[in-house]
N, C-alpha and C positions, 0 to 999 in steps of 0.2 A: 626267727629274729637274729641278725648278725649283729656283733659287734667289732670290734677291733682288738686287736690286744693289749690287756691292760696289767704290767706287771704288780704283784701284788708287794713286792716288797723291796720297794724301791722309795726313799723317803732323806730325812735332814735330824739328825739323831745328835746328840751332845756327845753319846761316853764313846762310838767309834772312831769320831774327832778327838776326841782327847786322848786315846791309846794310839792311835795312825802316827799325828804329824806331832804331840809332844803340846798343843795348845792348851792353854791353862781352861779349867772349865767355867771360867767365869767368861770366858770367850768364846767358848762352844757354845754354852747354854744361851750368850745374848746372840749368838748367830745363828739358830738354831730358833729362834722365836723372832726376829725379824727376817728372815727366810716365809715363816708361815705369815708371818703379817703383811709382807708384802705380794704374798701370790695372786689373793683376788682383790685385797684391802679389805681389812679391820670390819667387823659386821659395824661396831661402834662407828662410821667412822663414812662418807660416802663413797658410796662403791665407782672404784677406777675402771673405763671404762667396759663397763659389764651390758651390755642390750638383753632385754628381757626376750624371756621364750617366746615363740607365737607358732601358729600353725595348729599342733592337735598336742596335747601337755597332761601327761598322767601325772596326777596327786594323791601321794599317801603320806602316812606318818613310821617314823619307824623310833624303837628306843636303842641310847646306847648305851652299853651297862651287862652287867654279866646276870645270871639265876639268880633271882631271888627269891626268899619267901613270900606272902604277900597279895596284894592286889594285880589282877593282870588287867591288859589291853590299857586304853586310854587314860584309867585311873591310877595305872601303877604307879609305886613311890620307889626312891631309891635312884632313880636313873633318870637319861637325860633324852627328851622327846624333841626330834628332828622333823623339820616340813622336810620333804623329799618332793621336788617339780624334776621332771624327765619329758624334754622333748619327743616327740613323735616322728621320725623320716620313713612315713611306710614302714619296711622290716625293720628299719634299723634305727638305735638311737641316737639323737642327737647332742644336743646339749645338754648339762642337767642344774639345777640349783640346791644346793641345803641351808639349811637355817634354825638354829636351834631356836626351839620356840618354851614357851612357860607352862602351857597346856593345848589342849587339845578343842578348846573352845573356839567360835565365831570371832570373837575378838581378837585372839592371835592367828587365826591361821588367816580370815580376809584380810590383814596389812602383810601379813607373809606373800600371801597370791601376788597382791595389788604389785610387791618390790620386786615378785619375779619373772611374770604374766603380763606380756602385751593385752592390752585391752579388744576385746574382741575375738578372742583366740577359745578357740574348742576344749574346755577343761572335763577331764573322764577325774571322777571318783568315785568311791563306796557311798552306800547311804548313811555315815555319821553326818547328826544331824548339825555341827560343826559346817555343817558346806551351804545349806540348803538357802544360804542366801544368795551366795555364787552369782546368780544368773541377776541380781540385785544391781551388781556392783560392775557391770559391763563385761560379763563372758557367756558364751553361752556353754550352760553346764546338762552334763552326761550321766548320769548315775548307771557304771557297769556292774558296780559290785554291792552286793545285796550285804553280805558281813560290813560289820562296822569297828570290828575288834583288833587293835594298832598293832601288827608285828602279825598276824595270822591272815593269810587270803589276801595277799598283798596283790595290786595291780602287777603284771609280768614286768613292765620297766622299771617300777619302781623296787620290784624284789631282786631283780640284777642290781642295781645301783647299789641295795641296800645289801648284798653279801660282800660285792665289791667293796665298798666301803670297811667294813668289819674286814673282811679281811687283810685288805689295808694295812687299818688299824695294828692288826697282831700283828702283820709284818712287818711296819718298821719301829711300833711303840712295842712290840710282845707285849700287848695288852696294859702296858703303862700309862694309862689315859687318865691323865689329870682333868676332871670338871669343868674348874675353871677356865681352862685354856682349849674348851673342845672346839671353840669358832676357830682358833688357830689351825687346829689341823682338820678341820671339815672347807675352809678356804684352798689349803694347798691340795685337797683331793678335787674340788671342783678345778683348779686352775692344772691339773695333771690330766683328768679325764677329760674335759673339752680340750685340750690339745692333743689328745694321743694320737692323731692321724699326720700332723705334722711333720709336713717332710724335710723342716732345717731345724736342728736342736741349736744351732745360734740364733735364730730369731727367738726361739722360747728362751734362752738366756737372754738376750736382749729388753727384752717385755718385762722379767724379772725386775733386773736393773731398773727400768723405765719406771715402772711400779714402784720400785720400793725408795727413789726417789723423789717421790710424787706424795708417798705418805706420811703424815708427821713422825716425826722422832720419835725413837721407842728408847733412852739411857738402859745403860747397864743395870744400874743401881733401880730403877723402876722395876727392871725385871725380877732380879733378885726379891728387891720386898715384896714381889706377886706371888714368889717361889714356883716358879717357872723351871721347871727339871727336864729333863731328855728330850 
């Protein structure tokens, strides 16, 4: 399976803005959270033009969040549970989608499918029984993987995605990952990873702009009382 190259530590951070150019951090941190907000648009919020997967689309779950004590796989507590959809191109990946979701149930994870999933399209999963309605709801569904345990025996696209990702993460938060604000930085890695083969970095500044335009206002003073940091 090829990929393309994806640097891991490459990101829109507050405190190296505010040591570089002398900007106040009340001005990094709002730039810095409408940077994430307008990469893919706001999960809150309808999504700017984003086409859902089709063709052949591997789905898993992954958690994000460091060791804990505790309950593992589906039921763990403590940490924050992502749908992961990864396009299929033969060897190579495609597109992909994340979405943090509330659990691991039929309930959340079919309107996660439904927002990311052209209808019709070839869905491979595990046998949690989270899925098994799948083939219900307009896809036709594949059960490749026999484990049904979140974060272990992951599908091969979706466990590239999901280091990617993590690593990401430590690279340009070093692990500073606020909860609340995880849609923010799981939109600007979707909107970084479906474009990594692009061959004009001003069009991908362009589409920025264009986006972040396009989506409502995000004030200073909203951010702050969120407590929106790095």
């Amino acid at each position: 399976m090829k990929i393309a190259p994806f640097p891991a530590k490459i990101g829109f951070r507050a405190e190296p803005q505010l040591v570089q150019i002398s900007f106040s951090h009340q001005c990094c941190v709002g730039g810095s959270a409408r940077h994430g907000r307008a990469t893919e648009g706001h999960p809150r919020q309808e999504s700017i033009g984003r086409d859902r997967l089709s063709g052949t689309v591997d789905i898993d779950e992954i958690y994000i969040g460091g060791k804990r004590a505790g309950k593992r796989g589906r039921g763990a507590e403590g940490k924050a549970l992502v749908f992961v959809a990864v396009e299929s191109k033969g060897n190579r990946i495609g597109r992909i989608r994340l979405k943090r979701i509330p659990d691991a149930s039929a309930g959340s994870l079919e309107p996660a499918i439904k927002g990311a999933v052209e209808p019709g399209t070839i869905i491979n999963t595990d046998d949690w029984r989270g899925y098994s309605g799948v083939s219900k709801i307009g896809y036709k569904h594949e059960i490749v993987h026999k484990s049904s345990e979140v974060g272990v025996n992951l599908l091969p696209r979706v466990n590239i995605i999901a280091s990617l990702l993590k690593r990401w993460l430590l690279g340009t938060y070093q692990g500073r990952i606020q909860a609340p604000f995880l849609d923010y930085y799981l939109d600007e890695f979707i909107f970084r990873f479906n474009r990594r083969t692009s061959g004009s970095r001003g069009k991908l500044f362009y589409r920025l702009v264009q986006q972040a335009m396009t989506i409502n206002p995000l004030p200073v003073k909203k951010i702050c009382s969120q407590g929106i940091d790095s």
